[in-house]
C-alpha positions as CSV (number, residue, x, y, z in Angstrom):
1,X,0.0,0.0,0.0
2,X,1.7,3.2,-0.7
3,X,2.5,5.3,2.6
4,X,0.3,8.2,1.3
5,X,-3.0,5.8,1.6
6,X,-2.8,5.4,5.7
7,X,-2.4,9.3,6.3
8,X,-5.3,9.9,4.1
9,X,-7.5,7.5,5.3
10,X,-6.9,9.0,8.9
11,X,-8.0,12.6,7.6
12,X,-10.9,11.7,6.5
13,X,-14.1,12.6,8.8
14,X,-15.7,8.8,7.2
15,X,-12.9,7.0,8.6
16,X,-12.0,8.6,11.9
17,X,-13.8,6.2,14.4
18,X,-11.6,3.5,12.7
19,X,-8.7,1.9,14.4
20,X,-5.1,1.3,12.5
21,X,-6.3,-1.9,11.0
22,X,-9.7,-1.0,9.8
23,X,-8.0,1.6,7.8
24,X,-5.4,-1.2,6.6
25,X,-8.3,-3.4,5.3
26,X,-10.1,-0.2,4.0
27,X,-6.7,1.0,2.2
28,X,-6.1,-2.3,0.4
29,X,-9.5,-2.4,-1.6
30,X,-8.4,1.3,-2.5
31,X,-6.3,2.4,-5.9
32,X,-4.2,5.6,-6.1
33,X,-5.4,7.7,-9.3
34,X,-3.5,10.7,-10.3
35,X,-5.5,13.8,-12.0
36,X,-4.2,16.6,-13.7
37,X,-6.4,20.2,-13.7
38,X,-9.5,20.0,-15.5
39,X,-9.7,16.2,-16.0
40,X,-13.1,14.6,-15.2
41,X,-13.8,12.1,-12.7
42,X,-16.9,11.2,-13.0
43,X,-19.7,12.5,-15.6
44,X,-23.1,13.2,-14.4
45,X,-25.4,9.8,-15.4
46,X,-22.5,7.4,-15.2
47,X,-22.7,4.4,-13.5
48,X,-21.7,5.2,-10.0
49,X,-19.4,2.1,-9.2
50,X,-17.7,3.7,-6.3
51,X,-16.4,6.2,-4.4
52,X,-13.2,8.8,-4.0
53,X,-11.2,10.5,-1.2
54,X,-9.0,13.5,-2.1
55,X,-5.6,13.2,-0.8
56,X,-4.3,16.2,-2.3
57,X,-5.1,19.0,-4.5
58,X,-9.2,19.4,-5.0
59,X,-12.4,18.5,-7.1
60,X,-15.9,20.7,-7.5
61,X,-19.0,18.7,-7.9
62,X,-21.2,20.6,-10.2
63,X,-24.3,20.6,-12.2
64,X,-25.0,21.7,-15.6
65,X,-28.1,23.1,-16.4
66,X,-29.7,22.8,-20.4
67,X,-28.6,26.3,-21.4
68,X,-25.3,25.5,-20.0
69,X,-24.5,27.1,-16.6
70,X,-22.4,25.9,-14.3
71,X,-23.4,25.2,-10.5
72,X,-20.8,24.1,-8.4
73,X,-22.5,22.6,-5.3
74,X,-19.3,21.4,-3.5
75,X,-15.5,22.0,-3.5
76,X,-13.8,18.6,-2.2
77,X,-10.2,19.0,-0.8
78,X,-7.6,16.7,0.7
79,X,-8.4,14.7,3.2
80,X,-12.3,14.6,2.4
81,X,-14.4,12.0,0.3
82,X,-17.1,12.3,-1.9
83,X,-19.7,10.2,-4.0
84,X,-20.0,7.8,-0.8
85,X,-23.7,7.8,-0.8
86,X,-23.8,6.3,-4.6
87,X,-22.6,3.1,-3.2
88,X,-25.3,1.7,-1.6
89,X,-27.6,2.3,-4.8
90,X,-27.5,0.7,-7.9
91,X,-28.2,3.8,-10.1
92,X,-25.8,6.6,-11.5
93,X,-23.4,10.0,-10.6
94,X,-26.4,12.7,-10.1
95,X,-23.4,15.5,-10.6
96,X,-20.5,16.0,-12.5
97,X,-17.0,15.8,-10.8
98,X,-13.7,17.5,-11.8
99,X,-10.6,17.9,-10.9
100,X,-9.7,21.9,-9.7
101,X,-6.1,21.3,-9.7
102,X,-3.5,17.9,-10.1
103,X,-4.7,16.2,-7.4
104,X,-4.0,12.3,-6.3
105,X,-7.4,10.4,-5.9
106,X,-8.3,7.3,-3.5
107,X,-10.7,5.5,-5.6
108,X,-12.9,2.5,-3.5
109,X,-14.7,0.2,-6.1
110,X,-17.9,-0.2,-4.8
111,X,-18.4,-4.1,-4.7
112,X,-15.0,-5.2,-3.2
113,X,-16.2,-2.3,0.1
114,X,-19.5,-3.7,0.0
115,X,-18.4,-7.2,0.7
116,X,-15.6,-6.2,3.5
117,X,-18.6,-4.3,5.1
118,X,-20.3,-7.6,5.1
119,X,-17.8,-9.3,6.9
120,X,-17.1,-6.7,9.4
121,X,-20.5,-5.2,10.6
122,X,-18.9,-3.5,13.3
123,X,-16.4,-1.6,11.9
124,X,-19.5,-0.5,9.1
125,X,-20.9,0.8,12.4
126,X,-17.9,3.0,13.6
127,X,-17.8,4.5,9.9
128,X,-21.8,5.2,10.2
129,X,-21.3,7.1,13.3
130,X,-18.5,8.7,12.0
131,X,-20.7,9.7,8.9
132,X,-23.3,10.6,10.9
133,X,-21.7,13.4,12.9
134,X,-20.1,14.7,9.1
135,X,-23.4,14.6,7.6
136,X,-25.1,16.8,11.0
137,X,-21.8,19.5,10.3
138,X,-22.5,20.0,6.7
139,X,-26.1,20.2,7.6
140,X,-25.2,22.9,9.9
141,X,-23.2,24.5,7.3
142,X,-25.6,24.5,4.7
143,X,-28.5,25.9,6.9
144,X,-26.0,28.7,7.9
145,X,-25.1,29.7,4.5
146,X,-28.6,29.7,3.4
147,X,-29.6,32.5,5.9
148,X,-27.0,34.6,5.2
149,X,-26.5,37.1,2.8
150,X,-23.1,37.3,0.3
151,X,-21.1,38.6,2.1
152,X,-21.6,36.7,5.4
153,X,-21.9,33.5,3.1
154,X,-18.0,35.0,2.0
155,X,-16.7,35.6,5.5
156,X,-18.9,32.0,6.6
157,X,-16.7,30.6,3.9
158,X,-13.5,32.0,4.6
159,X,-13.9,31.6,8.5
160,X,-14.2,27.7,8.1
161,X,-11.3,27.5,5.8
162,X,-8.7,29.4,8.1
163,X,-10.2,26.8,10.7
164,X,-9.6,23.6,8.7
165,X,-5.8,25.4,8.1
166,X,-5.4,26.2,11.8
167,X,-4.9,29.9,10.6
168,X,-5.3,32.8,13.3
169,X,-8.3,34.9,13.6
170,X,-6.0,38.5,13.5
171,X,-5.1,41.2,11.8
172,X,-2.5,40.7,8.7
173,X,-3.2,37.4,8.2
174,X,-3.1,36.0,4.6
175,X,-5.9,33.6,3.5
176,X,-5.4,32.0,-0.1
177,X,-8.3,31.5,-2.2
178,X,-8.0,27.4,-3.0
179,X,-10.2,28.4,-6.3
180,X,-10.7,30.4,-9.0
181,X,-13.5,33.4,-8.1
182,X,-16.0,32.3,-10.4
183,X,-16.1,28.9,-9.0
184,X,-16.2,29.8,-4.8
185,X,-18.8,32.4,-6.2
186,X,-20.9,29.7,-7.6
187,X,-20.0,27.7,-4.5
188,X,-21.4,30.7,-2.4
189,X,-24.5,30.8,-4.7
190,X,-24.0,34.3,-6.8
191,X,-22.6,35.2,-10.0
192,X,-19.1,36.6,-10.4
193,X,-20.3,40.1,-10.8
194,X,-21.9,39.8,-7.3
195,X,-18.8,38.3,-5.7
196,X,-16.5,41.2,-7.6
197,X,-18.3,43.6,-5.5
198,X,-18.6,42.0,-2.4
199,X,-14.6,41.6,-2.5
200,X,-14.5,45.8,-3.2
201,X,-17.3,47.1,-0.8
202,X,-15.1,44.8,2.3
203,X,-11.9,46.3,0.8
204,X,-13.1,49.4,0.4
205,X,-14.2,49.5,3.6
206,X,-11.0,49.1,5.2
207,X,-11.5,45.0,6.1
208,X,-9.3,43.4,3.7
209,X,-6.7,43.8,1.2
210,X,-7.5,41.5,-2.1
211,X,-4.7,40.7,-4.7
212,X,-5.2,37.7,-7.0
213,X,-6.9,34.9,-5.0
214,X,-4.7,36.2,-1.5
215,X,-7.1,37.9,1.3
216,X,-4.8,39.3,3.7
217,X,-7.2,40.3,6.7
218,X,-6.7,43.6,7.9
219,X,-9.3,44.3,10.4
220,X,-10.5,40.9,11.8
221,X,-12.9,42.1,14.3
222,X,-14.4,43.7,11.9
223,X,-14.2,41.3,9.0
224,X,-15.6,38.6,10.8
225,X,-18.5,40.6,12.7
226,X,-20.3,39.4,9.8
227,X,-20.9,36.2,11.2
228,X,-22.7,37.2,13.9
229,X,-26.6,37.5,13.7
């Protein structure tokens, strides 16, 4: 099993209730796949024969509509998983999923999982208690960003990230971007334009400093009063 497999099996909020050699048995049904930017995983309709686990780099999940326009409904980034849910249905990919960046892929087959389930019922437990209390944050999350209004979804956004990075809440700090605008904008549910002017009323006002995709934070009290209700 190459040594990458273990560390990104830990990371992973599906896995974490599992001991060292759960995640053994788990890694050995897995295969590494290597992307490069703007490859596709997975087409919307496909047979969904599995699932995948970033363990670097990231991947959108994203719908097309018929005239064409894009909705990205997640970003996936190391150490998270996506597509679990298709495993225990025989049916198809209900979204589209592509790679954001090169990224390295843990792809789990869905048969050869199904059957080590089987045999082990108890570690399937751990894993659905460890799904469960996932599934309760991003329900959270979602509930939270639906209340808000762009600029709070922004902050919401950017507040979470400097979490999962373990970056300070304080003045000067630098907070990169890990997509292009127009996709977090259609993660954040608004068009470009929108975003644009979100990013130059906050930096206008004194909150941040915006060059490229960096957000250096220069008034966090301020910045991140948005978050409160």
């Amino acid at each position: 099993m190459d040594t990458t497999v273990p560390e990104a099996l830990r990371r992973t909020p599906l896995f974490s209730n599992l001991d060292p050699p759960d995640l053994a048995r788990i890694g050995r049904v897995s295969t590494l796949r290597r992307c490069e930017k703007r490859d596709v995983v997975f087409r919307e309709g496909e047979p969904a024969d599995g699932f995948f686990i970033v363990v670097s780099g990231s991947v959108k999940i994203c719908k097309i509509s018929e005239d064409g326009k894009e909705q990205v409904l997640h970003i996936i980034e190391a150490g998270q998983s996506f597509a679990e849910a298709t495993i225990f249905e025989e049916g198809s990919f209900p979204a589209n999923a592509e790679a954001l960046s090169d990224c390295e892929l843990l792809f789990f087959p869905k048969r050869p999982f199904i059957a080590l389930l089987e045999k082990d019922p108890k570690m399937a437990l751990r894993m659905l208690g460890s799904l469960s209390k996932w599934l309760k944050r991003m329900t959270d999350l979602v509930e939270n960003l639906a209340l808000r209004d762009v600029e709070a979804r922004l902050v919401f956004f950017v507040s979470e990230e400097m979490k999962s990075r373990g970056l300070p809440f304080r003045d000067g700090v630098l907070y990169e971007i890990p997509v292009s605008k127009n996709v977090l904008a259609s993660r954040l549910g608004t068009v470009p334009e929108t975003f644009s002017r979100t990013l130059k009323k906050l930096q206008k006002e004194g909150k941040i400093h915006v060059r490229g995709n960096q957000i250096r934070i220069l008034k966090a009290d301020a910045f991140f009063g948005a978050l409160a209700f």
